[in-house]
C-alpha positions in Angstrom: 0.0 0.0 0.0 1.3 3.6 -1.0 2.0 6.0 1.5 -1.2 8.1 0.0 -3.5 5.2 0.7 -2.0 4.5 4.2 -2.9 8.5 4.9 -6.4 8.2 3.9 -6.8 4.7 5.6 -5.1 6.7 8.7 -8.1 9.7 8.2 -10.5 7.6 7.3 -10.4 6.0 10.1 -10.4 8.4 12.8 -12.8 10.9 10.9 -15.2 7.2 11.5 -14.5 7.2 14.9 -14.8 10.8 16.3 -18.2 10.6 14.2 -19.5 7.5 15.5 -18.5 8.8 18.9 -20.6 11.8 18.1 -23.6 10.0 17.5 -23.4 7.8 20.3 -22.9 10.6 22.6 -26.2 12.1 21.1 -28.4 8.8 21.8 -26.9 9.0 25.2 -28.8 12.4 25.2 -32.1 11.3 23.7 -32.1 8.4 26.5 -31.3 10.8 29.1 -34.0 12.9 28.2 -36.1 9.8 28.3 -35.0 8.8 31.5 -35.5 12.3 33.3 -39.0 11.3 32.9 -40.3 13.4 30.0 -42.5 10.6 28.6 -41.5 10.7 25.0 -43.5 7.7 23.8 -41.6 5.0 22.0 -42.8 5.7 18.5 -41.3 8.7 19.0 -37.9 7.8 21.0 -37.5 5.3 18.0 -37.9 7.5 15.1 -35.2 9.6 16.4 -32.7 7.3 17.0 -33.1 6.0 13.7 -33.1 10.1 12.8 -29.9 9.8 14.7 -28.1 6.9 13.6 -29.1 7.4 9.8 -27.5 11.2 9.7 -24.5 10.2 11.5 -23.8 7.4 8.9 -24.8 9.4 5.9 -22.1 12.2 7.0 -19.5 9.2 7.2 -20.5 8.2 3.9 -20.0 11.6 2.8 -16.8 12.5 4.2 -15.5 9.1 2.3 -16.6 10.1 -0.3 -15.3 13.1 -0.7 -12.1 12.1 0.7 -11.4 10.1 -2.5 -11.3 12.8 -4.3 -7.7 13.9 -2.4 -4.4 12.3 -2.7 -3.6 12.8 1.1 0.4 12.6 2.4 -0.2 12.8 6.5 3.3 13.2 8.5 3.3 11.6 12.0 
């Protein structure tokens, strides 16, 4: 593997992980608010998460994506 590809594997791997973190971190939220006894109704709680977990995978897609379209030389 080329130093280029070993960069983006490098970036495309943390930019993943800080964004999956982000998501998590806002389902934490939502169950929080859940569990501080604000009665948000399942249907509702569900379509959320799903809100959630779909936009945070989308912009993942997205930033791959667009990442292909650099040649990327990362010194560590």
């Amino acid at each position: 593997m080329e130093d280029c590809e070993k960069s983006k594997e490098f970036l495309r791997f943390q930019m993943r992980r800080k964004v999956t973190n982000l998501y998590k971190n806002f389902l934490f939220i939502l169950e929080d608010i859940q569990e501080d006894g604000y009665n948000i109704p399942e249907e509702v709680f569900q379509r959320h998460r799903k809100r959630i977990l779909d936009y945070g995978n989308d912009t993942i897609r997205e930033l791959e994506e667009n990442l292909e379209k650099f040649k990327v030389d990362i010194e560590l």
